[in-house]
N, C-alpha and C positions, 0 to 999 in steps of 0.2 A: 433387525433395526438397531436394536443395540451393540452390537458388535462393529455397526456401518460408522456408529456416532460415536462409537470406542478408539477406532483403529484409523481416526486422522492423527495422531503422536508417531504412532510408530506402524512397521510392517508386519504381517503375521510371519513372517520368517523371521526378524529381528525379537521381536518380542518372545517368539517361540525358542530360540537359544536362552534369549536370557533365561525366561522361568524354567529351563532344564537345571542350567548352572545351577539358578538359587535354590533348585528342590533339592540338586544334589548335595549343596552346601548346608543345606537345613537339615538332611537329613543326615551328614557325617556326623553333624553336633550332636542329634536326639539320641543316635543311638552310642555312640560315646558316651552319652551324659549318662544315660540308663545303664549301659554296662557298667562303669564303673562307680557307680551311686548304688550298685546293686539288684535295679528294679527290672530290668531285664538283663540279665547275663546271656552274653552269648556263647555259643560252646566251640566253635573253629570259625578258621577263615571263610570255610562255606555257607555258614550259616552266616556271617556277616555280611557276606556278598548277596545273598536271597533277602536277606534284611533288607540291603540298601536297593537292590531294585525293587520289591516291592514296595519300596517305602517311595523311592523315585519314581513311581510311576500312579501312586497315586496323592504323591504332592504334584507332580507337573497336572495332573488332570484338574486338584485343587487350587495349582498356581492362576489356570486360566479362568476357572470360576472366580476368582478372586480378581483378578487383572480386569480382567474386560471391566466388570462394575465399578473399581476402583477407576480404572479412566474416565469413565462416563460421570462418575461423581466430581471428578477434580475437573475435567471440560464444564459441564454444570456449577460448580462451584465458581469458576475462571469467571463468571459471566454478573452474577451478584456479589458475589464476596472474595475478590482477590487481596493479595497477601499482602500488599502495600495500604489497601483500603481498608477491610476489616479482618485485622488477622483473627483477633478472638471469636468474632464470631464463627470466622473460620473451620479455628480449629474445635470447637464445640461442637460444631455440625460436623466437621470431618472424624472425631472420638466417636461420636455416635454410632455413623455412617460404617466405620472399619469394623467396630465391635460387633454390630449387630449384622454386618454381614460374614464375618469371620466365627462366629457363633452357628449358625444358618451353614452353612459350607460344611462348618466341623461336625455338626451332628449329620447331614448328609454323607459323608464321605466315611465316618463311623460306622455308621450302621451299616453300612455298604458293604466294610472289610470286614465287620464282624458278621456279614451274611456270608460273605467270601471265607473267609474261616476265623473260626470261635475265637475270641480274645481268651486265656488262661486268667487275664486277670480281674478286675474286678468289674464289669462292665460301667459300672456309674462314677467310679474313680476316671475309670481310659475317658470319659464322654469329658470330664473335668477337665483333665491333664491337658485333651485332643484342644479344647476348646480354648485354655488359655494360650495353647502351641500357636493355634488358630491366629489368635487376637496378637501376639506376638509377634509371629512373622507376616502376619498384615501390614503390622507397623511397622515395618523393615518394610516391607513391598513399598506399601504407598510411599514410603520415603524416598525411596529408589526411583521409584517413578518420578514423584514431585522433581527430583533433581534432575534426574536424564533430560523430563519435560523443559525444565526452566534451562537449561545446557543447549537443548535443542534450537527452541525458540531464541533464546541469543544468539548463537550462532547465525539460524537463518535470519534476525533483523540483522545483525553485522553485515552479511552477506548481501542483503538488500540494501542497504545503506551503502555500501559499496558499490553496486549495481545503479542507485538511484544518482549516485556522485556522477561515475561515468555517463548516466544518461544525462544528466545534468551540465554537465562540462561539453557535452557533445552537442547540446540543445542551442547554448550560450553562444559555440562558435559558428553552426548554423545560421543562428538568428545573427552576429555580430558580421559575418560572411555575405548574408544577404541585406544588411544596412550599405556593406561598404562596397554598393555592385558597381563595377566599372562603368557602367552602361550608364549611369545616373551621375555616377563623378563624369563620366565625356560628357554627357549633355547638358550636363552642367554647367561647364565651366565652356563648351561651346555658348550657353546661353548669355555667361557672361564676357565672355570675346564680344561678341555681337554689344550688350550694353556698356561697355567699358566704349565705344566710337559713338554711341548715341545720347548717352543718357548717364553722367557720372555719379549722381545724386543714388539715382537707382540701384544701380553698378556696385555702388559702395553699402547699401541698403539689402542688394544681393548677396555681397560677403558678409554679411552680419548674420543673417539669416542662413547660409550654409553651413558658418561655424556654430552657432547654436544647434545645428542637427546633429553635430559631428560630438559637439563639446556632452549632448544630452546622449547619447549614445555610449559613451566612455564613462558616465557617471552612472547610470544605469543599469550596464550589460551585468555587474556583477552581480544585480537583486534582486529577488524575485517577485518584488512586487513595487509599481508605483504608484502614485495619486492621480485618480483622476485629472486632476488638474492642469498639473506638469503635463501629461500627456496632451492633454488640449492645448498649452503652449507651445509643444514641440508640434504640432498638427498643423498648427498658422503658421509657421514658419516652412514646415516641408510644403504647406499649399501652397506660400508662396512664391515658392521657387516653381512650382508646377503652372500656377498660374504666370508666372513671366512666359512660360513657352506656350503657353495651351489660351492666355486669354481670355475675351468672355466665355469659349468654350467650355469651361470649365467653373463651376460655381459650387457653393456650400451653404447648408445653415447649418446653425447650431440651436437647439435649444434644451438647455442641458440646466434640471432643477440645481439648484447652489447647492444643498446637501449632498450632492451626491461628489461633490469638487472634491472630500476627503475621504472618498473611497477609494476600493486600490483595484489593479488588475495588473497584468503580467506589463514589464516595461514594454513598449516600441508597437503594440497591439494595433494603434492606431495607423504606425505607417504601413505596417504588412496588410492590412484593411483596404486603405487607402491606396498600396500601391497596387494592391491585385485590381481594382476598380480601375483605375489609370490604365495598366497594361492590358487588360481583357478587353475594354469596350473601344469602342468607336467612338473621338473626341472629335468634332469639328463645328463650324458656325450651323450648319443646315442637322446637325445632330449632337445637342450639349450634353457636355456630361451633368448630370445633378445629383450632388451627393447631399444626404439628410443625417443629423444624428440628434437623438432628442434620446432622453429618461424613460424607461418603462418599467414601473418598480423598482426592483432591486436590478433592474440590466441597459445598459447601454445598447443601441438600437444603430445601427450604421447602414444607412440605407441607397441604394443608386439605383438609378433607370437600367436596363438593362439591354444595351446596344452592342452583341460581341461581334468581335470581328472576326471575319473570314480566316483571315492567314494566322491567330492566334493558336489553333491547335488545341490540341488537349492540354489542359495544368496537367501536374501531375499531385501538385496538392499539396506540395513538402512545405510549406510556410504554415499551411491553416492545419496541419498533421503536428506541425512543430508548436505551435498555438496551443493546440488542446491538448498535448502535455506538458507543457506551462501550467496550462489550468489544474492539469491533472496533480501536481504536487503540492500547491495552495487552497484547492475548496473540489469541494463534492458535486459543485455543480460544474457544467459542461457547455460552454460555449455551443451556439447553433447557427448553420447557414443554410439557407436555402430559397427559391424560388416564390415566388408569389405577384400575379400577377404583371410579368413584366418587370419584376424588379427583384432584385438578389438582395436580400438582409442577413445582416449578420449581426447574431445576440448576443451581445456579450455578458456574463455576469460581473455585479461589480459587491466589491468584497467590501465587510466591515471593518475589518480587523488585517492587520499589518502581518505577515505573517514571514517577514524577513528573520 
């Protein structure tokens, strides 16, 4: 288990080089330093080279005694007391933590080699020396780690963040892709051929209302969130234009509490809602469309009868898939669609906070 809750930082192959290097590294020092301090002399090169594997082989066995619990401490630590929020207390609980396990390890791995063969010197001096060796190159470890770790995890947020841009930029031309559908500029502007000989008043009422979809769509596409509000303005205006073709066919209510008018949700949310309802179902006098949107807590509620039509086909869902990671980059809750009763809703959550 602990090993499982260790080894999300790094892999056991990568970790495993490294504590070979550092054992090797620790141990060039120790016996350097002994030799020529006088406290163990060595007597040839062979002797130096059985020094240093033995000694390498049971720092790497020491290195991972020590690593693994040393991860598990700093993942645990990450969680209550990081280094931006409480360094002191931190590093109080981390001195603690190293020492007392670097103690623990050293008299282990002591008496082990001196079961393995006899120390010449003074056995309670070696348990001294081993122990502060211990506590010393803990503190090089865990250092090493804290930094690899913190290296790490920037890396992979840059890397995300870079990740999250391009899906971001890809989401934007999607959503801005399917505002500007051909199919809805021709029938559009067929709708106002046709009022431009009947009705100029309208006509000219028409163009007002096409450019405010067009004008909200260019002020918008770059943010990630807009106000209720707004969105309910651009809503009467795109209904409008629906309603010239579709008639009484086609109706709404709104009953949407005032508090929630300065809430936010992903820009255009409303016409991708809106148009999927339009385009899925069957609009005529002998079958209306009836679209509802009313407050339900903290979520916008968009509700239609549900009359599909035959030659619709399968969606394939890329608009309400491109929606929910909209959502996904502004709040932890998650937009819902689904069936009931004869009628298709769709939940939208509505946010408190701006998160542009």
């Amino acid at each position: 288990m602990l090993l499982n809750k260790s080894s999300i930082y790094f892999s056991f192959k990568s970790l495993l080089k490294f504590i070979i290097v550092f054992a090797v590294v620790i141990q060039l020092i120790v016996i350097s330093y002994n030799h020529f301090t006088g406290y163990y002399v060595l007597e040839n090169w062979q002797h130096f080279f059985l020094r240093l594997l033995r000694g390498t082989i049971l720092s790497t066995i020491s290195g991972f005694l020590l690593a693994y619990p040393d991860l598990y401490f700093i993942k645990q630590l990450n969680k209550f007391a990081e280094w931006n929020e409480k360094p002191v207390l931190r590093i109080l609980i981390q001195i603690f933590l190293i020492t007392s396990l670097a103690v623990i390890i050293s008299l282990i791995i002591t008496v082990f080699a001196n079961w393995v063969s006899k120390y010449t010197e003074n056995f309670t001096g070696v348990l001294i020396n081993n122990a502060l060796l211990y506590i010393a190159a803990n503190v090089i470890l865990v250092s090493i780690l804290e930094g690899w770790i913190y290296y790490s995890e920037s890396k992979k947020a840059k890397q995300q963040t870079r990740e999250l841009q391009q899906e971001l930029s890809q989401i934007k031309f999607e959503v801005l892709k399917s505002q500007i559908n051909p199919h809805f500029i021709f029938n559009s502007l067929n709708v106002l051929s046709g009022l431009m000989n009947k009705d100029i008043e309208k006509a000219q009422q028409f163009i007002d209302e096409f450019s405010h979809i067009y004008r909200y769509v260019l002020e918008t596409i770059e943010h990630s969130v807009s106000k209720l509000g707004k969105e309910l303005d651009f809503m009467q205006s795109y209904l409008f234009l629906q309603q010239i073709r579709y008639g009484d066919s086609l109706n709404y209510s709104v009953k949407i509490d005032s508090k929630f008018l300065n809430y936010y949700l992903p820009p255009l949310t409303l016409q991708l809602i809106l148009e999927n309802a339009i385009k899925h179902n069957i609009i005529n006098e002998a079958k209306p469309l009836k679209i509802e949107l009313y407050t339900e807590n903290d979520f916008l509620i968009v509700k239609n009868n549900l009359q599909p039509k035959i030659s619709s086909g399968n969606s394939m869902g890329l608009g309400i898939k491109n929606l929910t990671k909209r959502y996904n980059l502004i709040s932890d809750v998650q937009p819902l669609f689904f069936v009931e009763t004869n009628y298709y809703i769709a939940k939208l959550p509505l946010i408190k906070e701006e998160y542009d």
